[in-house]
C-alpha positions as CSV (number, residue, x, y, z in Angstrom):
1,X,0.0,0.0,0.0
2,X,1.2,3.2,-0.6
3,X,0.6,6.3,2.0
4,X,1.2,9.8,1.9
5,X,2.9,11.5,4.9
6,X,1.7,15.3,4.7
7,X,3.9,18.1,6.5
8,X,2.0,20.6,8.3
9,X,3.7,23.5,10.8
10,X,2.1,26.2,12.9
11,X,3.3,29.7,12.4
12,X,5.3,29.1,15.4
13,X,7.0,25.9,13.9
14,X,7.5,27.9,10.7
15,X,9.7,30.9,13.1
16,X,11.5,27.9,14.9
17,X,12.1,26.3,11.6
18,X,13.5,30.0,10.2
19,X,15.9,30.5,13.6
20,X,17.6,27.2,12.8
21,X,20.8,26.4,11.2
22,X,19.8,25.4,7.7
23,X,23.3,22.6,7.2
24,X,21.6,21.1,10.6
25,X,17.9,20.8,9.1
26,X,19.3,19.3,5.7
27,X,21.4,17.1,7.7
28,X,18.3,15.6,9.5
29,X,16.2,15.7,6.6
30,X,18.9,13.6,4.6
31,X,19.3,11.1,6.6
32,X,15.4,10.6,7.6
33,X,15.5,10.2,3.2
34,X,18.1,7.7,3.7
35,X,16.7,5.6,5.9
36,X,13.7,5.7,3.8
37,X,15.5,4.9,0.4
38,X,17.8,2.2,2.0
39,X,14.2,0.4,3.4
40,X,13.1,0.6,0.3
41,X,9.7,2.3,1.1
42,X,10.4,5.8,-0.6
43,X,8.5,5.8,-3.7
44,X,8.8,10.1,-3.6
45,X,8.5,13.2,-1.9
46,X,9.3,17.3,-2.2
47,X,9.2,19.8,-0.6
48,X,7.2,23.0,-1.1
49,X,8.0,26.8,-1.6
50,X,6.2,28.8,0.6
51,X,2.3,29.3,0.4
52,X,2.8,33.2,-0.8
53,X,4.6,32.0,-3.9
54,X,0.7,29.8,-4.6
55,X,-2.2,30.2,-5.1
56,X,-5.6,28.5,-5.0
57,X,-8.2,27.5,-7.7
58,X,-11.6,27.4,-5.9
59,X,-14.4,25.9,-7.6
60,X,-17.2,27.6,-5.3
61,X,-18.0,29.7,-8.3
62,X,-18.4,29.5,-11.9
63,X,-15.9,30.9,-13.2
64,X,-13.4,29.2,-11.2
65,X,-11.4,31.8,-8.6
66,X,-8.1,32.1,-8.4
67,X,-6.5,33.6,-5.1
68,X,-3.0,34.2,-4.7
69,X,-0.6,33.0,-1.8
70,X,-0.4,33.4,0.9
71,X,-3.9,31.9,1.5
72,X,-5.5,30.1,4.6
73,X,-4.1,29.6,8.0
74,X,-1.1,27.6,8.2
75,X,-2.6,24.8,9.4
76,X,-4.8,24.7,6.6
77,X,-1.3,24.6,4.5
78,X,1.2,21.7,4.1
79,X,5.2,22.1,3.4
80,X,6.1,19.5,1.8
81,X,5.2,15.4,1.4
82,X,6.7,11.6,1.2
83,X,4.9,8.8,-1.1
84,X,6.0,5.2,0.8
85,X,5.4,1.9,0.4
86,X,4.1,0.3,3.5
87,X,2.8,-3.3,4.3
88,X,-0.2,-1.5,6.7
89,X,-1.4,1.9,8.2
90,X,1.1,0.8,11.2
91,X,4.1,0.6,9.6
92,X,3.2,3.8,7.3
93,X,2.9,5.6,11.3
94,X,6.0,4.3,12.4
95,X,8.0,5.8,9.7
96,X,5.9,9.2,10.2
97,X,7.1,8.9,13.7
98,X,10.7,8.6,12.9
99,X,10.9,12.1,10.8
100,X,12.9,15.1,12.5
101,X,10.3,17.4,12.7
102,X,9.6,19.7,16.1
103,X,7.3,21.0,18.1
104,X,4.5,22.5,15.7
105,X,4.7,20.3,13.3
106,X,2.5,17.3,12.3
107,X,2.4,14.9,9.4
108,X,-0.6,13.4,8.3
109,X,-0.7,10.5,6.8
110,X,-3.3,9.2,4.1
111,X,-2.9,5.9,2.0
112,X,-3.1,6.6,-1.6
113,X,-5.7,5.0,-4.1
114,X,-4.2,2.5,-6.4
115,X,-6.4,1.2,-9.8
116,X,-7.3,-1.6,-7.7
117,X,-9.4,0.6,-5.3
118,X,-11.7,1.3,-8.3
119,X,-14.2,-1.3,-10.6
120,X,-12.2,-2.8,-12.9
121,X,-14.7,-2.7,-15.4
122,X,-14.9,1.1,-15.6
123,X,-14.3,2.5,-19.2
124,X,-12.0,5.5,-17.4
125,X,-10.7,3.3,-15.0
126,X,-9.5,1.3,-17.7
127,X,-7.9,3.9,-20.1
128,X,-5.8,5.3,-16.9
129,X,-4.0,1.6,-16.8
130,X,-3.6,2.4,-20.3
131,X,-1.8,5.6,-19.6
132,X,-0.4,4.5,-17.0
133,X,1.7,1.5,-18.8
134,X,2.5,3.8,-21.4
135,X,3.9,6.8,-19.4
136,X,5.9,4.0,-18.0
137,X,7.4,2.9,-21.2
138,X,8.1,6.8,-21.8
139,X,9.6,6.9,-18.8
140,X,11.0,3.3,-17.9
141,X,9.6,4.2,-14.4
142,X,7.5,1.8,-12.1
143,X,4.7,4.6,-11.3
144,X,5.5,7.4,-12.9
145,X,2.0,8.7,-12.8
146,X,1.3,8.4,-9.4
């Protein structure tokens, strides 16, 4: 199964996180990404330029609205995000736990839908395994849509 693990800070987390040495925060995020690559669970993962840099499409409206960053509270707002493999939700919550993130911070985690979670017979559902296998061929990637 594959999960997302989300990164979400408070304001306050976001001053901490500007007061620290930088080497020290690349340090601990390297080696959280090494762990996760030398497991074998990383399937991806970014990070995120800051929400003022954004902006949202809302579909409230028709037209749709576009509102530039900064929008929302930052706990509305995530920083960044890992895809893993993970045999259940527990193992997926173990390797959440293990990131180097402080007070403030959170990660949540959400598995991702896979084809499978969808009916098989489905005309749409169908033509995205389609595109799927051939972005793959494009790509020589194992899920390069995903």
């Amino acid at each position: 199964m594959k999960y997302m693990l989300i990164m979400r800070s408070t304001d306050a987390a976001v001053e901490d996180y500007e007061n620290l040495d930088f080497t020290e925060v690349i340090a601990a995020m390297g080696a959280y990404n090494e762990s996760l690559i030398k497991a074998g669970v990383l399937l991806g993962g970014e990070g995120l330029t800051d929400a003022k840099e954004g902006f949202v499409v809302d579909f409230d409206s028709t037209p749709p609205v576009v509102t530039d960053g900064p929008y929302g509270e930052t706990k509305e707002l995530f920083n960044g995000f890992w895809i893993i493999q993970a045999s259940s939700p527990e193992e997926a919550a173990e390797w959440a736990k293990r990131c180097p993130l402080g007070p403030g911070s959170k990660l949540e985690v959400r598995r991702v839908t896979e084809l499978e979670d969808f009916p098989q017979d489905n005309e749409w559902i169908q033509k995205e395994a389609g595109w799927r296998a051939e972005a793959e061929g494009r790509l020589g990637t194992a899920n390069p849509v995903d």
